[in-house]
N, CA and C atoms of all chains as a GROMACS GRO file, in nm:
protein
  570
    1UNK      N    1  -1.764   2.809  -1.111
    1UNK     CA    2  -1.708   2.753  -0.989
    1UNK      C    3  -1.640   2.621  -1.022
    2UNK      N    4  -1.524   2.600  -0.999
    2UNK     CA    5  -1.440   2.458  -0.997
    2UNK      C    6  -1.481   2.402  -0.885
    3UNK      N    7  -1.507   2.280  -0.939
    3UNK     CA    8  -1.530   2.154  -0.848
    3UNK      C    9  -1.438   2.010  -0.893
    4UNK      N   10  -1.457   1.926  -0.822
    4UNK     CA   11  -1.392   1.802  -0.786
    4UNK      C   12  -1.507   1.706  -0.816
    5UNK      N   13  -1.500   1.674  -0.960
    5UNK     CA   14  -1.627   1.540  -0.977
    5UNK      C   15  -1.539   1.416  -0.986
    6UNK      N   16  -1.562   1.307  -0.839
    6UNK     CA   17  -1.497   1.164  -0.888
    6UNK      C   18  -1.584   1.071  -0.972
    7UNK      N   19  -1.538   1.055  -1.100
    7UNK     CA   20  -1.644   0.963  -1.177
    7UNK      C   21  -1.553   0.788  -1.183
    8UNK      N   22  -1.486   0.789  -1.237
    8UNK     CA   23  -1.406   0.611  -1.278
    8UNK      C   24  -1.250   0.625  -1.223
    9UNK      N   25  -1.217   0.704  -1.260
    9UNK     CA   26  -1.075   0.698  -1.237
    9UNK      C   27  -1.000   0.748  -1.120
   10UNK      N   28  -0.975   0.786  -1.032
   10UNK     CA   29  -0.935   0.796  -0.908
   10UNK      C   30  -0.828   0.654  -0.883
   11UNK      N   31  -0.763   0.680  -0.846
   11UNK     CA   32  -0.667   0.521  -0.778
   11UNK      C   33  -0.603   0.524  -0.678
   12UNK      N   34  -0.567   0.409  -0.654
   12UNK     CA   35  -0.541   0.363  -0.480
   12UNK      C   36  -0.484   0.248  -0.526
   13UNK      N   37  -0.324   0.239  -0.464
   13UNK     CA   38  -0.240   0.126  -0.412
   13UNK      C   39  -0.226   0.140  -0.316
   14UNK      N   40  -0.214  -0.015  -0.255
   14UNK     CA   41  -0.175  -0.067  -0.120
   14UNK      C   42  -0.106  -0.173  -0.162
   15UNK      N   43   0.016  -0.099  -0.032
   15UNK     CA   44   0.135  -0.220  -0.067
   15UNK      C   45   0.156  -0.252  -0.196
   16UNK      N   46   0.210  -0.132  -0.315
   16UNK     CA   47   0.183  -0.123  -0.455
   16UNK      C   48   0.142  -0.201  -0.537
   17UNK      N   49   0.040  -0.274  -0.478
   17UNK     CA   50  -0.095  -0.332  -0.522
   17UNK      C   51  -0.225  -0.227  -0.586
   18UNK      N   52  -0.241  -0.241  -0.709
   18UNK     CA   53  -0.351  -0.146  -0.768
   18UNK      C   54  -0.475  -0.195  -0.718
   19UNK      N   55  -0.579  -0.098  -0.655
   19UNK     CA   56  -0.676  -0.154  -0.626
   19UNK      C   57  -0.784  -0.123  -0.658
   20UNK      N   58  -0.780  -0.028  -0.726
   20UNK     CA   59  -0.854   0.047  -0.819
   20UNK      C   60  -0.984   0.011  -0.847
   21UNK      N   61  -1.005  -0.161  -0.911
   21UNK     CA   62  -1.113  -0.170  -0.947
   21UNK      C   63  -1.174  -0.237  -0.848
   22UNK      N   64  -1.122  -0.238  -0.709
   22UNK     CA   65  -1.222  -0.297  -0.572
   22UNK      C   66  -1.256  -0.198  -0.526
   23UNK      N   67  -1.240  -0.038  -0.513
   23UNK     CA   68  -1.226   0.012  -0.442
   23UNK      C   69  -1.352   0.137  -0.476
   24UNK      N   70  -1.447   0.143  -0.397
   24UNK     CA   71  -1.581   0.229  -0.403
   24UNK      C   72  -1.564   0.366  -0.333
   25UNK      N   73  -1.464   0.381  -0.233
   25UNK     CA   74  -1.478   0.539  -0.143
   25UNK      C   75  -1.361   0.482  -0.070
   26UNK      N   76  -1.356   0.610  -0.023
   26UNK     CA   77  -1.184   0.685  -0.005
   26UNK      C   78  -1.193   0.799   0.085
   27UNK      N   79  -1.154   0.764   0.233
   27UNK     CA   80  -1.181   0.861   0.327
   27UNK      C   81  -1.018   0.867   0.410
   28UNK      N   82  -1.014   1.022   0.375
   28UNK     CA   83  -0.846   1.041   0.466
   28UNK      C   84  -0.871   1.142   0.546
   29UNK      N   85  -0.811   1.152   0.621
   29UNK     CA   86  -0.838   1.282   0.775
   29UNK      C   87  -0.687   1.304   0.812
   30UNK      N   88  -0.640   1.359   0.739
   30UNK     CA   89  -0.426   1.453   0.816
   30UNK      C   90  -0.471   1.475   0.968
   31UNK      N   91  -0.446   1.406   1.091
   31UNK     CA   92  -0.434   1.486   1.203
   31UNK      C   93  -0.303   1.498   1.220
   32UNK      N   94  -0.297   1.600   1.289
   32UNK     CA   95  -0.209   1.677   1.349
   32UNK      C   96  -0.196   1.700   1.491
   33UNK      N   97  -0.195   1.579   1.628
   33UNK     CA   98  -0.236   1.614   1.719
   33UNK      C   99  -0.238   1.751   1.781
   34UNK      N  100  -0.340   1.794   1.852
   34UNK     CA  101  -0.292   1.913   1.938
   34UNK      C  102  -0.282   1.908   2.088
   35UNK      N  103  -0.183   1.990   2.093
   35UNK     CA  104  -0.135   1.992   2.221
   35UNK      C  105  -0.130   2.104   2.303
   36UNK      N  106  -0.239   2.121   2.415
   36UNK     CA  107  -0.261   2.216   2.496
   36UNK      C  108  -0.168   2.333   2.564
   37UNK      N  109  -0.145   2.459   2.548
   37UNK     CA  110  -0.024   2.512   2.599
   37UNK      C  111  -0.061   2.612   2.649
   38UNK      N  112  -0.199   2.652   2.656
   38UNK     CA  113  -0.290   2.742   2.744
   38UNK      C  114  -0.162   2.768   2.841
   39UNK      N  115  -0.142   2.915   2.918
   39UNK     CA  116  -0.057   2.945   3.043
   39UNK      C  117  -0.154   3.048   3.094
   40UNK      N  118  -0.110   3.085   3.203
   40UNK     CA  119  -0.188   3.228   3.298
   40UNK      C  120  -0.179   3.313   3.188
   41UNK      N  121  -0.305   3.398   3.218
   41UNK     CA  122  -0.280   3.501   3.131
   41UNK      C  123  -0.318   3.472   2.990
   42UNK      N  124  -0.377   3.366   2.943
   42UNK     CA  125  -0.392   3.350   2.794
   42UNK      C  126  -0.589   3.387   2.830
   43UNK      N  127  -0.618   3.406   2.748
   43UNK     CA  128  -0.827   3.448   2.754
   43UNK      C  129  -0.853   3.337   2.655
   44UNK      N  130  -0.799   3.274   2.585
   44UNK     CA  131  -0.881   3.118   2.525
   44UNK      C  132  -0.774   3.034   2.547
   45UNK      N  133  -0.816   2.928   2.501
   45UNK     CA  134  -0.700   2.824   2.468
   45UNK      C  135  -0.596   2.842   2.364
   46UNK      N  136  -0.472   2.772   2.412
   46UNK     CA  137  -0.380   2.780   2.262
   46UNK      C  138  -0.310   2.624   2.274
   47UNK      N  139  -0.325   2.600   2.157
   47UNK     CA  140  -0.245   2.481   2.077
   47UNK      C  141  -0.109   2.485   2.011
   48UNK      N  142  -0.120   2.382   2.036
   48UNK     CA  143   0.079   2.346   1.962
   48UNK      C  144   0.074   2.224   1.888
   49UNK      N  145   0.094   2.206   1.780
   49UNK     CA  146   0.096   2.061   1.690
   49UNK      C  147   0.182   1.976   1.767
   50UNK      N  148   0.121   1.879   1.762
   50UNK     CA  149   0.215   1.792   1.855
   50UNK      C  150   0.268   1.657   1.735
   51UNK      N  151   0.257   1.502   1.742
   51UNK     CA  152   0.309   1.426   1.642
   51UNK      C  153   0.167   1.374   1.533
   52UNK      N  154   0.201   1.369   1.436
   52UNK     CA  155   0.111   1.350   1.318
   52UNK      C  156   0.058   1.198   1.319
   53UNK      N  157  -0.060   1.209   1.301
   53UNK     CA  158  -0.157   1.071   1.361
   53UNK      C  159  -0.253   1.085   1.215
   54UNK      N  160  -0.247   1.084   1.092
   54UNK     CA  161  -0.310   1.061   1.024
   54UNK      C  162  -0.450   0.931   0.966
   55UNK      N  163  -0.552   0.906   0.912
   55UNK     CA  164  -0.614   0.781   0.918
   55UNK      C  165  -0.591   0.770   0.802
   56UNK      N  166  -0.650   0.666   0.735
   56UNK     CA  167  -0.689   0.627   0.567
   56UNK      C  168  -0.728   0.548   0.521
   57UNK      N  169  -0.922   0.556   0.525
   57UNK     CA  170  -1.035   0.438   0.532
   57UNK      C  171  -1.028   0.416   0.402
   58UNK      N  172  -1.072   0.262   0.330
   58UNK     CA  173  -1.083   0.264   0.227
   58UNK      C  174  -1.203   0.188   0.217
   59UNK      N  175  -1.249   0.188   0.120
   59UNK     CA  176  -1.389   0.114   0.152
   59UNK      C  177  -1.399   0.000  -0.003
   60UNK      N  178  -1.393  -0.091   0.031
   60UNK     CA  179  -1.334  -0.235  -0.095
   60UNK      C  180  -1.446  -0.312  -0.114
   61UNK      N  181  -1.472  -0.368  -0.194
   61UNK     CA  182  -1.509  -0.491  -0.259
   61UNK      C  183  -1.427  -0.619  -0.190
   62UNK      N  184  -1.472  -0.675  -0.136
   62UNK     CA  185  -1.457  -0.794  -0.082
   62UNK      C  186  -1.419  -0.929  -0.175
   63UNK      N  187  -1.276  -0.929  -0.240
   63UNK     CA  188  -1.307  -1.066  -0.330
   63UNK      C  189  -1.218  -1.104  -0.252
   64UNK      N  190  -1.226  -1.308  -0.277
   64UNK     CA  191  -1.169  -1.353  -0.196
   64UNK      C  192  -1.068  -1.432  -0.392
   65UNK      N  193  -1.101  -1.352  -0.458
   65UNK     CA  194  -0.971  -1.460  -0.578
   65UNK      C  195  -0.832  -1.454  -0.578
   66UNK      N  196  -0.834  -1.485  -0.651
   66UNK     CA  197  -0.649  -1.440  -0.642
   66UNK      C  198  -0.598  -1.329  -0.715
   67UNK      N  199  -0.529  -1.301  -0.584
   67UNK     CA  200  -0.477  -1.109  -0.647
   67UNK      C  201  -0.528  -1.020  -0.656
   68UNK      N  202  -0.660  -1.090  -0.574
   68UNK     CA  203  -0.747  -0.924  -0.539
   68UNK      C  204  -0.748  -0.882  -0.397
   69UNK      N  205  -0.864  -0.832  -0.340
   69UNK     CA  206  -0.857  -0.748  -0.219
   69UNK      C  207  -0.796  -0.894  -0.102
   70UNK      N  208  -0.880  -0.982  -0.092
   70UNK     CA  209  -0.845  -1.066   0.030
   70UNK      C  210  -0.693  -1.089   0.015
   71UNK      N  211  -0.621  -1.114  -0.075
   71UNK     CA  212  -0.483  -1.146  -0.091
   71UNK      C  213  -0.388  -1.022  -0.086
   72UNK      N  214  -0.474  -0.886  -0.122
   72UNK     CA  215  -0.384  -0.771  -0.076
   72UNK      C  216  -0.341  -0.777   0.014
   73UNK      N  217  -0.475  -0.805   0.104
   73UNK     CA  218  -0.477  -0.775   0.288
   73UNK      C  219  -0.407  -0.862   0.395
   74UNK      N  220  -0.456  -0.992   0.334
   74UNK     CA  221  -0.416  -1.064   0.471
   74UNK      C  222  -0.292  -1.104   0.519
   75UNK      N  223  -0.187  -1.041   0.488
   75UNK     CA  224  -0.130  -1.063   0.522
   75UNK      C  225  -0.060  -0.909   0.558
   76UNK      N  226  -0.112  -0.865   0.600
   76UNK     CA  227  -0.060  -0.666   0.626
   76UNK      C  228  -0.120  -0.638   0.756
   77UNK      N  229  -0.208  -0.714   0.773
   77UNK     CA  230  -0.265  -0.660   0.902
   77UNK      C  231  -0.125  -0.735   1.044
   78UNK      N  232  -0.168  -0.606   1.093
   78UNK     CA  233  -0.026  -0.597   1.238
   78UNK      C  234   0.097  -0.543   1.187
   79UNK      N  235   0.077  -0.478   1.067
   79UNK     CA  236   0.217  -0.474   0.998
   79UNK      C  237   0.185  -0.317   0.945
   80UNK      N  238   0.301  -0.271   0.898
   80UNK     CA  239   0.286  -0.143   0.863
   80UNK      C  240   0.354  -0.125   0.723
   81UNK      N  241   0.285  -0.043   0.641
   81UNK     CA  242   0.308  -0.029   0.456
   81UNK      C  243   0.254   0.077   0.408
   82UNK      N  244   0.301   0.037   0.240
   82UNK     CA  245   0.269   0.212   0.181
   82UNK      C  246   0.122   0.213   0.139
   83UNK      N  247   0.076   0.328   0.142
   83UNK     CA  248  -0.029   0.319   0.085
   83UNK      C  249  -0.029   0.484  -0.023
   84UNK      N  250  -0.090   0.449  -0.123
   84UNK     CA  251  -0.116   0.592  -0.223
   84UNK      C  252  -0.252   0.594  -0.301
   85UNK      N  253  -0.256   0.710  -0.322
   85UNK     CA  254  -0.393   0.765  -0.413
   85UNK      C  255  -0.388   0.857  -0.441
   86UNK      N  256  -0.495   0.861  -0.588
   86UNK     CA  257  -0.497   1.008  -0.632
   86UNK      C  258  -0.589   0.996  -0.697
   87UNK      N  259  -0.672   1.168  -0.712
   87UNK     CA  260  -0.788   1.175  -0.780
   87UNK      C  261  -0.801   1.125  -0.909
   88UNK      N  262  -0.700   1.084  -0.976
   88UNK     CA  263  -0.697   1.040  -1.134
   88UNK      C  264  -0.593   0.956  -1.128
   89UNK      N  265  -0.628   0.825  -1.210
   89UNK     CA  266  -0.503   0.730  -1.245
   89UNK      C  267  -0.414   0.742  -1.364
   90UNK      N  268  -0.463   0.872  -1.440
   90UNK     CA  269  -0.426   0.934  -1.536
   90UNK      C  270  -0.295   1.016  -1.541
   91UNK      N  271  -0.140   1.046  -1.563
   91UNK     CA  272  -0.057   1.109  -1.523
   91UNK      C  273  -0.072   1.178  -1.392
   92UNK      N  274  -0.088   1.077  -1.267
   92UNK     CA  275  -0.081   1.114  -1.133
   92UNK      C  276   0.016   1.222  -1.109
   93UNK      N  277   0.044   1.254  -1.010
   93UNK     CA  278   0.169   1.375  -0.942
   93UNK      C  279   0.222   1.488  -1.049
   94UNK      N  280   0.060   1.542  -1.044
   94UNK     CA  281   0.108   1.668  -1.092
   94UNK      C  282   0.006   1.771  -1.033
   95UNK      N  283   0.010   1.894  -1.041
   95UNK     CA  284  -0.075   2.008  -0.950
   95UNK      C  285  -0.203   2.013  -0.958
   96UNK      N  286  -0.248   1.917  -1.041
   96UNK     CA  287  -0.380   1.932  -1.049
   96UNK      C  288  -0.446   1.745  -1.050
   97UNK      N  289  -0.327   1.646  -1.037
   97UNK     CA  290  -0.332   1.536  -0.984
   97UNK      C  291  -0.242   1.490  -0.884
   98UNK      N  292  -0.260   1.540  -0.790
   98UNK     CA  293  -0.179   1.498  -0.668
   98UNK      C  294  -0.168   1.376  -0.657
   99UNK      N  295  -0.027   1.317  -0.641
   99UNK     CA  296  -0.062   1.182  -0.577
   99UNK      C  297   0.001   1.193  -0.408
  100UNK      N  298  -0.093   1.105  -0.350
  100UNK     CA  299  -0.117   1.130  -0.168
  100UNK      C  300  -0.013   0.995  -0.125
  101UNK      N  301   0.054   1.024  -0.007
  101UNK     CA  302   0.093   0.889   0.028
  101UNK      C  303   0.132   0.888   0.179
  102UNK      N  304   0.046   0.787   0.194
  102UNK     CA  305   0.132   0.727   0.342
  102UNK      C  306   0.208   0.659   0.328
  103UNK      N  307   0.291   0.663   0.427
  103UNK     CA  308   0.426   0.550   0.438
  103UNK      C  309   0.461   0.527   0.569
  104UNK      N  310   0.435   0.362   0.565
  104UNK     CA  311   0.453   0.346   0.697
  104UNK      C  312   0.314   0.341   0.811
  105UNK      N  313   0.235   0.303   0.720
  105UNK     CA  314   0.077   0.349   0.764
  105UNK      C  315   0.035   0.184   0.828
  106UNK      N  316  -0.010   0.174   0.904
  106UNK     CA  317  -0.041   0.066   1.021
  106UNK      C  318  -0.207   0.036   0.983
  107UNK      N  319  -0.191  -0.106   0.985
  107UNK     CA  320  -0.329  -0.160   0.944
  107UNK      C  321  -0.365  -0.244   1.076
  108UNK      N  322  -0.454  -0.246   1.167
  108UNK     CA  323  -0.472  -0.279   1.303
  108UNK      C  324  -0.588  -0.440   1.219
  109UNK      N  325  -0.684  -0.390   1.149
  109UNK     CA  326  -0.785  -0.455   1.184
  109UNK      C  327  -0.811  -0.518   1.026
  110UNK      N  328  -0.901  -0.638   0.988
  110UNK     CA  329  -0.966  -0.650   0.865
  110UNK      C  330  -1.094  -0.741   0.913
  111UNK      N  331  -1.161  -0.672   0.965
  111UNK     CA  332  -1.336  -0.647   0.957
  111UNK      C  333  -1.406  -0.678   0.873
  112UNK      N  334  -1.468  -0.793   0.835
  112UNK     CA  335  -1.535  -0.799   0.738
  112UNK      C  336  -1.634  -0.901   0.801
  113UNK      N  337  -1.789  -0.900   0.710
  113UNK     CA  338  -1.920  -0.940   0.753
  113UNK      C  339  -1.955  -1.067   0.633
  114UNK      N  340  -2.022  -1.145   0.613
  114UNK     CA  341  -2.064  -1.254   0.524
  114UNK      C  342  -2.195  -1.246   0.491
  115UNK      N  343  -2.262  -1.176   0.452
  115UNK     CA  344  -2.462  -1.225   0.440
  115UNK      C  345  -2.500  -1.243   0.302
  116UNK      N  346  -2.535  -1.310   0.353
  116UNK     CA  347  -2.645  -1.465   0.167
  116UNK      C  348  -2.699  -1.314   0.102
  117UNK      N  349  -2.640  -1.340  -0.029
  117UNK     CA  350  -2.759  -1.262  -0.095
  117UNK      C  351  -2.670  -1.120  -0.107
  118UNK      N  352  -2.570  -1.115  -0.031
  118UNK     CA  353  -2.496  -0.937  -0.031
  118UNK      C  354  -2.395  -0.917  -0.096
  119UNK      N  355  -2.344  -0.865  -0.205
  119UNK     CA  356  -2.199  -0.805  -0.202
  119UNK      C  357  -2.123  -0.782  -0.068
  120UNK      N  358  -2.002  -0.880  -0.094
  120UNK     CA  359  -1.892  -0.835   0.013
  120UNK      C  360  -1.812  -0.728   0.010
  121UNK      N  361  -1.770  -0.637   0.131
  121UNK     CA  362  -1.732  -0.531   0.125
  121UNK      C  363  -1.668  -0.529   0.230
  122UNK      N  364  -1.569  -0.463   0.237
  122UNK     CA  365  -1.456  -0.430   0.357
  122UNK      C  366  -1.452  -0.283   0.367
  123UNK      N  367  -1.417  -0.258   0.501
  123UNK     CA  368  -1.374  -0.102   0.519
  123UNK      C  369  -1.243  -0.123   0.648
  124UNK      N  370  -1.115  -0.065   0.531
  124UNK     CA  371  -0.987  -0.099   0.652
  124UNK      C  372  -0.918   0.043   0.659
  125UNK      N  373  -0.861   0.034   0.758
  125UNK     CA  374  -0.829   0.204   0.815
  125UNK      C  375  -0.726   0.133   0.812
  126UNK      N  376  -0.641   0.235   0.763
  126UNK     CA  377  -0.457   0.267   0.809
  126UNK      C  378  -0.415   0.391   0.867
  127UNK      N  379  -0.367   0.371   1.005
  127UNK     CA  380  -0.324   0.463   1.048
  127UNK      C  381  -0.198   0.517   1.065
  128UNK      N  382  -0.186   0.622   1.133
  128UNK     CA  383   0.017   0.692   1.107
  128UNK      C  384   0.063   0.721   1.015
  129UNK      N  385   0.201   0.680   0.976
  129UNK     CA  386   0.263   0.679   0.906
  129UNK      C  387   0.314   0.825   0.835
  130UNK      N  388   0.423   0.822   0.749
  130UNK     CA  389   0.424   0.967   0.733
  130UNK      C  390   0.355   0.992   0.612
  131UNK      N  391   0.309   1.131   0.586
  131UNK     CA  392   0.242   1.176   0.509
  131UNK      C  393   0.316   1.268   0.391
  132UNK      N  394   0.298   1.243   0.280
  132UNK     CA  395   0.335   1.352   0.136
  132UNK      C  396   0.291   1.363   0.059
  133UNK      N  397   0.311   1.438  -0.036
  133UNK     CA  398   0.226   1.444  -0.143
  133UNK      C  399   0.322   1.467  -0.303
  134UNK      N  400   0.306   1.420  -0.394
  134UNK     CA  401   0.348   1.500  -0.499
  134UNK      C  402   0.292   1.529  -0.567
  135UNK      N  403   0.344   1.642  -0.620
  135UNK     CA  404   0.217   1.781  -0.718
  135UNK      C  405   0.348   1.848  -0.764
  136UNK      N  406   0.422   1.786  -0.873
  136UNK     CA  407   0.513   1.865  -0.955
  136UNK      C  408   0.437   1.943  -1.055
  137UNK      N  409   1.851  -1.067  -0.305
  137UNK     CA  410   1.702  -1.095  -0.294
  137UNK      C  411   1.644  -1.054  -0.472
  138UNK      N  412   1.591  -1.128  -0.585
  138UNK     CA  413   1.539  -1.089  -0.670
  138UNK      C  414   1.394  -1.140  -0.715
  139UNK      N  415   1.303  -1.062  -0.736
  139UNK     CA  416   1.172  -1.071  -0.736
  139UNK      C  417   1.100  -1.114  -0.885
  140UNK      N  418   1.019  -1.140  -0.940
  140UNK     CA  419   0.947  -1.183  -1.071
  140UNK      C  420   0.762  -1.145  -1.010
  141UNK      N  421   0.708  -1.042  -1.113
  141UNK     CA  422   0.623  -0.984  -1.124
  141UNK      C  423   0.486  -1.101  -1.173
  142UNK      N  424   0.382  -1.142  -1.118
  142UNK     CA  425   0.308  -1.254  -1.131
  142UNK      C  426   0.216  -1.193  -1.189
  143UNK      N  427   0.134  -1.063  -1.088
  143UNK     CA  428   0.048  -1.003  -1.143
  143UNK      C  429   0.008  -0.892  -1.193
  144UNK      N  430  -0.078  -0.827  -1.294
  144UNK     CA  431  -0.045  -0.688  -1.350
  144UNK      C  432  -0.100  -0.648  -1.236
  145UNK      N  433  -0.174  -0.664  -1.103
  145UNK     CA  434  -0.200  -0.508  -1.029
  145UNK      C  435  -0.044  -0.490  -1.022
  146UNK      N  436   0.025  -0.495  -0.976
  146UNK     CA  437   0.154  -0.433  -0.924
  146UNK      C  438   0.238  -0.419  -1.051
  147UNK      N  439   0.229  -0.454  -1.182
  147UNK     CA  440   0.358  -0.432  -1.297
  147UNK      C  441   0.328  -0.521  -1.421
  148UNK      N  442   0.356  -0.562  -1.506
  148UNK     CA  443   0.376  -0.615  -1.621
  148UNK      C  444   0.450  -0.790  -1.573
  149UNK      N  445   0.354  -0.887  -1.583
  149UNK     CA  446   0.430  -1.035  -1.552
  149UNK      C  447   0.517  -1.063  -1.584
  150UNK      N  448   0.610  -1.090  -1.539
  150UNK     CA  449   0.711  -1.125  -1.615
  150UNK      C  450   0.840  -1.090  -1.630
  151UNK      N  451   0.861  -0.946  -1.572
  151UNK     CA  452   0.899  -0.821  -1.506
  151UNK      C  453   0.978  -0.850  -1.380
  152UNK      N  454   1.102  -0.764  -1.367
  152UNK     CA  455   1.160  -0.810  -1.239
  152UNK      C  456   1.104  -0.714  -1.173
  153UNK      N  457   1.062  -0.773  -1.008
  153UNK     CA  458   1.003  -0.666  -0.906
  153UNK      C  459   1.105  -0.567  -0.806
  154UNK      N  460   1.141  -0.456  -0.842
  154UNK     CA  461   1.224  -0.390  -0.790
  154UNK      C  462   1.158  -0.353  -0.624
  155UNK      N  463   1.187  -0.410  -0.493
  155UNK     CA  464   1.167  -0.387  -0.377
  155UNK      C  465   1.150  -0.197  -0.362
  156UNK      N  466   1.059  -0.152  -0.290
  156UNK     CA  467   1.018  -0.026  -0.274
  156UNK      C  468   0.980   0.051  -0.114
  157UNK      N  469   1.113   0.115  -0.035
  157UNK     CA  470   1.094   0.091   0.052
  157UNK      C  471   0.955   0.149   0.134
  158UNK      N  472   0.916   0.068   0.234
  158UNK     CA  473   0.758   0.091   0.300
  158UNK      C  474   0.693  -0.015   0.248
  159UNK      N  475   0.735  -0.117   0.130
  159UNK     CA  476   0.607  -0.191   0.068
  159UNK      C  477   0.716  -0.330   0.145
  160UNK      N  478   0.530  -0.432   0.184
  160UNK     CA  479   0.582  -0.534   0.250
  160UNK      C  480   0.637  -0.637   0.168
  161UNK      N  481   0.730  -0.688   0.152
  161UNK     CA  482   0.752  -0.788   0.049
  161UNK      C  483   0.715  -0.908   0.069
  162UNK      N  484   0.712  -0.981   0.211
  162UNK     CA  485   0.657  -1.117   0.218
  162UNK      C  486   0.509  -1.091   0.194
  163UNK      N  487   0.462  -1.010   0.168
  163UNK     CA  488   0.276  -1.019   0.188
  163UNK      C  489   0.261  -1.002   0.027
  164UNK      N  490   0.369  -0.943  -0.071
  164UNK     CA  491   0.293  -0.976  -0.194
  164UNK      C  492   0.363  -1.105  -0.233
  165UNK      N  493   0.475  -1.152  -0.172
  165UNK     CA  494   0.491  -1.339  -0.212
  165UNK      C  495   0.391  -1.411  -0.138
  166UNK      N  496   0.330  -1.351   0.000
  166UNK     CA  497   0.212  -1.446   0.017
  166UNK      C  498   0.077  -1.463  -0.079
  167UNK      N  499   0.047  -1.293  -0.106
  167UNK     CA  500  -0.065  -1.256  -0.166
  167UNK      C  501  -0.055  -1.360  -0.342
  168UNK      N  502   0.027  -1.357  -0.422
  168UNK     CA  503   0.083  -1.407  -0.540
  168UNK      C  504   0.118  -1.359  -0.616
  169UNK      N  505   0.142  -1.220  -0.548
  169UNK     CA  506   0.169  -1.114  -0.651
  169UNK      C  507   0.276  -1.111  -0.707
  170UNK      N  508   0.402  -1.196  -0.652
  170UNK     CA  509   0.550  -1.196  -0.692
  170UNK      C  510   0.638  -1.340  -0.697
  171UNK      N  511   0.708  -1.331  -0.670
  171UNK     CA  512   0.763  -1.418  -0.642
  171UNK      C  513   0.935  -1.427  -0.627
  172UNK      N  514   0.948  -1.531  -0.579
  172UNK     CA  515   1.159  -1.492  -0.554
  172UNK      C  516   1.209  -1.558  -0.671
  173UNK      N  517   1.298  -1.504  -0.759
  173UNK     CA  518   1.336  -1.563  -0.896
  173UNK      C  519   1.428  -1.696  -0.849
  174UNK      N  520   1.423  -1.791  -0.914
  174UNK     CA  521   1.474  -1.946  -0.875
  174UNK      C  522   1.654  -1.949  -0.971
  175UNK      N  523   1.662  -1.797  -1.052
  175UNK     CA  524   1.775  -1.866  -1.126
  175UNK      C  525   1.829  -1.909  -1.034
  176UNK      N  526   1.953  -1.993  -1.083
  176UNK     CA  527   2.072  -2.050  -0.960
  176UNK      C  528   2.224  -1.995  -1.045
  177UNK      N  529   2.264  -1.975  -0.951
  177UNK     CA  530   2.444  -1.917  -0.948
  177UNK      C  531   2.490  -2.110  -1.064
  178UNK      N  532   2.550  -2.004  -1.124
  178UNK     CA  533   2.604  -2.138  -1.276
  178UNK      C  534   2.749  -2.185  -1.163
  179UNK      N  535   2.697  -2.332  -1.206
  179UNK     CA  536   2.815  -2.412  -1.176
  179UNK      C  537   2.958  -2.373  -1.172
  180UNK      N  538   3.068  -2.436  -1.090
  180UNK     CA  539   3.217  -2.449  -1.155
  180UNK      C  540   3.216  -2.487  -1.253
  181UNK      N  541   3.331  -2.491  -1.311
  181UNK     CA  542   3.377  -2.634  -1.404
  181UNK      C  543   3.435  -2.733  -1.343
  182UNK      N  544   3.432  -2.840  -1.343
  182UNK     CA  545   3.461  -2.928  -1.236
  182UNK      C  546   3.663  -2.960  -1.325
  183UNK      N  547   3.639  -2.984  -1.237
  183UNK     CA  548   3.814  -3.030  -1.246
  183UNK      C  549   3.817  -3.180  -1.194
  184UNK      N  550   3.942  -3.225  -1.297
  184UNK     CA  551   3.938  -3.375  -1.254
  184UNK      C  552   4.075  -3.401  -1.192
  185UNK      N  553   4.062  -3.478  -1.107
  185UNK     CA  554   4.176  -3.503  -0.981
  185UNK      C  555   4.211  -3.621  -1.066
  186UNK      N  556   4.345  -3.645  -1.074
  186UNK     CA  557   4.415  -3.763  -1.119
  186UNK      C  558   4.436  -3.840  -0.952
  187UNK      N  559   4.432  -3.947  -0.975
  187UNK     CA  560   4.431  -4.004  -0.847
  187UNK      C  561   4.526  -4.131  -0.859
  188UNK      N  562   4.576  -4.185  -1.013
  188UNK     CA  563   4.628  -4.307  -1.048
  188UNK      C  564   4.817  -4.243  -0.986
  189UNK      N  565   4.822  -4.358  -0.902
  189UNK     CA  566   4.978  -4.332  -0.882
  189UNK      C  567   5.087  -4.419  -0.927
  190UNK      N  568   5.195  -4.403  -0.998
  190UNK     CA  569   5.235  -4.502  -1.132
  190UNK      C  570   5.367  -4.530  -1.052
   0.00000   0.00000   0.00000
């Protein structure tokens, strides 16, 4: 059985910023809104894709130095940019290393907590934007 | 508009930063990731005005 083991290498730019070595988990969800079109006469519901609302959580290491995560960010939030990843940072965009990309992906929020004693960590969602992939 | 590469996340220092559209550009000159190259457009040659009237 083929499986998908992420061990070190996986990567992620934002705002073609490598972020690679802040970056612990990687959560994306493609929606596709749906849109209700049920009429008389239908016996379940039926859907129609309506406009593409994609997310794309990332879950970071919190540094505040220079040229790492805090300096990626702060200045993106309210603003909209690229973002990419792929299971390997190794010859990305190919069929068996896709590289993923939003463009145009909207960063609303940068959430982050302070406690004595903790690793800092961020988790920032980008939403929209359009979605592709390459897998030559 | 020409850019200079500061830090390796984004390229090799040193490096001109070719703009990429979707990526914000004031947020990696805020962040320090770049910067705006300072050459300056080279001078005239200046020319000299005779001004003595004989």
């Amino acid at each position: 059985m083929a499986t998908s083991t992420y061990l070190s290498s996986p990567n992620v730019t934002v705002n073609s910023v490598s972020l690679q070595d802040q970056c612990q988990g990687l959560t994306f969800t493609r929606t596709i809104e749906a849109l209700e079109s049920t009429a008389f006469g239908s016996g379940s519901r039926v859907y129609v894709a309506g406009l593409e609302n994609s997310t794309l959580t990332l879950d970071l290491y919190l540094s505040f130095a220079a040229t790492e995560t805090y300096a990626t960010l702060k200045s993106l939030v309210g603003t909209s940019t690229t973002v990419s990843w792929s299971p390997s940072a190794t010859s990305p965009g190919t069929a068996t290393n896709p590289t993923m990309t939003l463009t145009g992906a909207y960063l609303e929020a940068l959430p982050y907590e302070m406690a004595l004693g903790a690793l800092g960590t961020i988790s920032v969602t980008f939403t929209g934007g359009v979605y592709s992939v390459v897998e030559v | 508009m020409k850019y200079t590469i500061l830090s390796p996340r984004i390229g090799t220092p040193g490096d001109t930063y070719e703009p990429v559209d979707g990526v914000n550009v004031e947020a990696l000159v805020a962040g320090g990731f770049i910067e705006q190259s300072t050459v300056k457009a080279p001078k005239g040659a200046k020319t000299k005005t005779d001004t003595n009237e004989e």
